[in-house]
C-alpha positions in Angstrom: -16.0 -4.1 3.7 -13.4 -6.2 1.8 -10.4 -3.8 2.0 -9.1 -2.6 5.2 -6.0 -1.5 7.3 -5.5 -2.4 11.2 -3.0 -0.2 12.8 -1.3 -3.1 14.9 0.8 0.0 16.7 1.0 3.6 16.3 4.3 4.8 18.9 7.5 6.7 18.1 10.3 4.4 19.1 10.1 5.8 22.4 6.3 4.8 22.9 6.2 1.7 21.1 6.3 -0.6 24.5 2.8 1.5 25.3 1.6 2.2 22.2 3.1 -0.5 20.0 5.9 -0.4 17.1 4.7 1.5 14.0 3.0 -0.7 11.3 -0.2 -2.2 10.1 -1.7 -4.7 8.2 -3.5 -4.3 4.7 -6.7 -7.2 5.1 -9.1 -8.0 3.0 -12.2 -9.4 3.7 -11.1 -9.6 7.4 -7.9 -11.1 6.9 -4.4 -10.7 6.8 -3.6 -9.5 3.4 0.2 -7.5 3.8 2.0 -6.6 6.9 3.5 -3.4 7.3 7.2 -3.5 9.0 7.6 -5.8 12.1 8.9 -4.4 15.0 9.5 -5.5 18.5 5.9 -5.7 19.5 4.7 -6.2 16.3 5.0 -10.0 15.7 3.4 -10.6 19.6 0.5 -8.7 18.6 -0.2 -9.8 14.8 -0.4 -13.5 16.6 -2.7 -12.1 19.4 -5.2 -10.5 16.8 -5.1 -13.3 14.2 -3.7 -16.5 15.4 -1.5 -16.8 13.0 1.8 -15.8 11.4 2.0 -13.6 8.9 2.7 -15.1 4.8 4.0 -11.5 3.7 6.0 -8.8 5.6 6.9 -5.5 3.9 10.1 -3.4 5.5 10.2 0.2 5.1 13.7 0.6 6.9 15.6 -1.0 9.2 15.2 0.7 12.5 15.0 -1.8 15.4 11.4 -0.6 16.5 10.4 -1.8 12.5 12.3 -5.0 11.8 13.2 -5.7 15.6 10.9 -8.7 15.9 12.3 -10.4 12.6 14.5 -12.2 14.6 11.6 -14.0 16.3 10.0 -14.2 13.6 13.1 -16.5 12.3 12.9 -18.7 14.9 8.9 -19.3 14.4 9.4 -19.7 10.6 12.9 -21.8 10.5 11.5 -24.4 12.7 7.2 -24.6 11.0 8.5 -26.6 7.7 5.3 -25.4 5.8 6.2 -21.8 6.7 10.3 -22.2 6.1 11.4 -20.4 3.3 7.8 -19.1 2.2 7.0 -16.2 4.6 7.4 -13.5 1.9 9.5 -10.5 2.5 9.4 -7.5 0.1 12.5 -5.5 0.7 13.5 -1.9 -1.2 16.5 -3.1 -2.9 18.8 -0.4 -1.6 18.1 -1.8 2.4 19.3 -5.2 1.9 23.3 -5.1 2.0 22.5 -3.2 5.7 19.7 -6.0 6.7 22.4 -8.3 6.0 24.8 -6.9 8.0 22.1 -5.6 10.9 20.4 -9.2 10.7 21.6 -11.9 8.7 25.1 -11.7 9.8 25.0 -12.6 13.0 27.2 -15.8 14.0 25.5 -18.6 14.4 22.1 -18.1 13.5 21.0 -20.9 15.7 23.3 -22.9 18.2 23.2 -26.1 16.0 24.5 -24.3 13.3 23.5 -25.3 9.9 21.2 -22.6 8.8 21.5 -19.0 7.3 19.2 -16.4 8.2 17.8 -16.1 5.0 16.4 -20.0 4.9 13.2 -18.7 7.0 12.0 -16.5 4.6 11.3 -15.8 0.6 13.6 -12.8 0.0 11.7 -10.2 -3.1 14.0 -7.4 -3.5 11.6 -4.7 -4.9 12.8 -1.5 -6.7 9.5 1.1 -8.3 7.2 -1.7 -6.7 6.3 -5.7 -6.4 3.2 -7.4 -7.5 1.6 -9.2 -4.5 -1.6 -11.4 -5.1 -2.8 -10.0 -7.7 -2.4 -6.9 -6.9 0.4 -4.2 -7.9 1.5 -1.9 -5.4 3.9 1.0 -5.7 7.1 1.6 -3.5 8.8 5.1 -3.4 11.9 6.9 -1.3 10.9 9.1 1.8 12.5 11.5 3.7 13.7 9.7 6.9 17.9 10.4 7.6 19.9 9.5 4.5 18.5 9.6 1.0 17.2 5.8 -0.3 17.4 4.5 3.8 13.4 4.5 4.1 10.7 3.6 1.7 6.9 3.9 1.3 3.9 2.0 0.3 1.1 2.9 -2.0 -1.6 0.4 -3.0 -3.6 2.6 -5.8 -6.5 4.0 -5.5 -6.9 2.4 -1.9 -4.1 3.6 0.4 -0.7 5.2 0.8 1.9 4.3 4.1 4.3 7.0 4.4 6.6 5.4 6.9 9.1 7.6 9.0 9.2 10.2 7.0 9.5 14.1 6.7 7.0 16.1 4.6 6.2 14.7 1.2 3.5 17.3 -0.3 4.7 16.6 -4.1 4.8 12.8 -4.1 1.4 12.5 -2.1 -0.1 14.9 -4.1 0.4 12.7 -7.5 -0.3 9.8 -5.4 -3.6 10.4 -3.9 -5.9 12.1 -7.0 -8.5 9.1 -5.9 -9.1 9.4 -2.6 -7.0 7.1 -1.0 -6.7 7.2 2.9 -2.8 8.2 3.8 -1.7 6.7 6.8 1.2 9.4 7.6 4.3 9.9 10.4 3.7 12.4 12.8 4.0 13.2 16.2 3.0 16.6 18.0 6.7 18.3 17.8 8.6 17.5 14.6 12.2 16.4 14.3 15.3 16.4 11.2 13.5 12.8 10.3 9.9 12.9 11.3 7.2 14.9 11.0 5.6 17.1 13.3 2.0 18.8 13.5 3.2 22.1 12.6 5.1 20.5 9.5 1.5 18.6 8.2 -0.5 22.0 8.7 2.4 24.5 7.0 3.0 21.6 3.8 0.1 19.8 2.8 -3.1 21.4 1.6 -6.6 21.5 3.3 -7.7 18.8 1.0 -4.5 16.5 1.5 -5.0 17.4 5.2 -8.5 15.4 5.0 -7.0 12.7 3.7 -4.7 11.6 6.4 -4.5 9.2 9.4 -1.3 10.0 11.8 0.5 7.4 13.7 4.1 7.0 15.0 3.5 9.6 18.2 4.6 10.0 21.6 1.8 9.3 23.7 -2.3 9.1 24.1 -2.2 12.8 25.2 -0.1 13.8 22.2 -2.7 11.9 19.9 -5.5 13.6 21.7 -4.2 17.1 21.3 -3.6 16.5 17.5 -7.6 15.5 17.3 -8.7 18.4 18.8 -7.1 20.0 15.7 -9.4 18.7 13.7 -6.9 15.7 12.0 -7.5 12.1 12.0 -5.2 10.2 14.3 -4.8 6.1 14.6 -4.9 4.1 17.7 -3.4 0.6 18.7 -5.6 -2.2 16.9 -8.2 0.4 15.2 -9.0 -0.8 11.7 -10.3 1.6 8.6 -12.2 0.7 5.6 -10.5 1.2 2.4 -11.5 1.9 -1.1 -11.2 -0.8 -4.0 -7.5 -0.7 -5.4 -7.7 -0.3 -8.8 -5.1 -3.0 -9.4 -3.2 -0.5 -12.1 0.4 0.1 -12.9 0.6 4.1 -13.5 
């Protein structure tokens, strides 16, 4: 198995001190490849599971339970001088003047003064999508509150991360003609910015249906009820083998 992806948390905002902030890592052969958002328990358990920091972060939006632990993460990365200033982060162009002003503006940074928020890290803006090792992988607009505030990931032929999102049916349907596993928002009840059970069994097709992992719910008993429906669902830490990307630009 060289391609994989580790759900390092699967809770609404809600659950996340349970069931840990939404995001996940790409690896391959066993090994950090591409983080997923970092939220508040994010960063604590990426270090737990891999000893390490992690070289490449990409942010779907800026709530706090997705980027809340990139303050920490500043601090780890501002003071390790062979991390400062290459810890990659691959931002959707349209979030950064608001992760400025949400993060980066803070006074005073650090107490000594004499740094800027942005020194910790390698800032990539990223527009249709960002090569990343070799590898090419596609970013798109989701439905999560206003339009171009939340962004998804697809790495072709291998996976697609949703993000907080609505229903999608048209995009993931030209997305996904090769199998890929979909790693998808949704919680038992839906709501105006995620989706719900109801919402995944009304929009996508049986076929899409097959194709998807859930994560960002409410609670084990909510995850359990949605299995007994037949779908997919994540847990905290639980990894799943991915398909070969094909490393294409389409």
């Amino acid at each position: 198995m060289s391609w994989s992806l580790r759900f390092l948390g699967v809770g609404n905002s809600h659950a996340a001190p349970v069931l840990g902030s939404a995001s996940a890592v790409i690896e391959r052969h066993q090994t950090p490849w591409l983080l997923i958002d970092c939220g508040q328990e994010t960063l604590t358990a990426f270090e737990t599971h891999y000893q390490k920091l992690p070289d490449a972060i990409f942010i779907t939006h800026l709530h706090m339970d997705h980027i809340g632990g990139l303050e920490r993460l500043f601090i780890k990365a501002y003071f390790d001088v062979q991390l400062r200033g290459k810890l990659k982060l691959y931002v959707p162009a349209p979030l950064i003047p608001a992760m400025q002003t949400r993060l980066a503006d803070y006074p005073g940074v650090l107490a000594e003064g004499g740094a800027n928020w942005w020194d910790a890290f390698q800032l990539i803006p990223v527009s249709n999508g960002f090569w990343h090792d070799g590898f090419y992988l596609h970013v798109f607009p989701v439905r999560h509150h206003l339009p171009n505030s939340a962004f998804g990931l697809r790495l072709p032929g291998s996976m697609v991360w949703t993000g907080d999102t609505r229903p999608i049916p048209e995009q993931l349907e030209s997305y996904v003609g090769n199998g890929e596993l979909i790693a998808h928002d949704c919680g038992l009840h839906g709501n105006p910015s995620h989706t719900g059970l109801a919402d995944i069994q009304r929009e996508y097709s049986e076929a899409l249906q097959q194709q998807l992992c859930l994560y960002h719910y409410a609670s084990v008993a909510d995850a359990e009820q949605m299995r007994t429906q037949g779908f997919t669902v994540a847990a905290q830490m639980q990894s799943y083998e991915l398909a070969e990307p094909l490393g294409i630009i389409d």
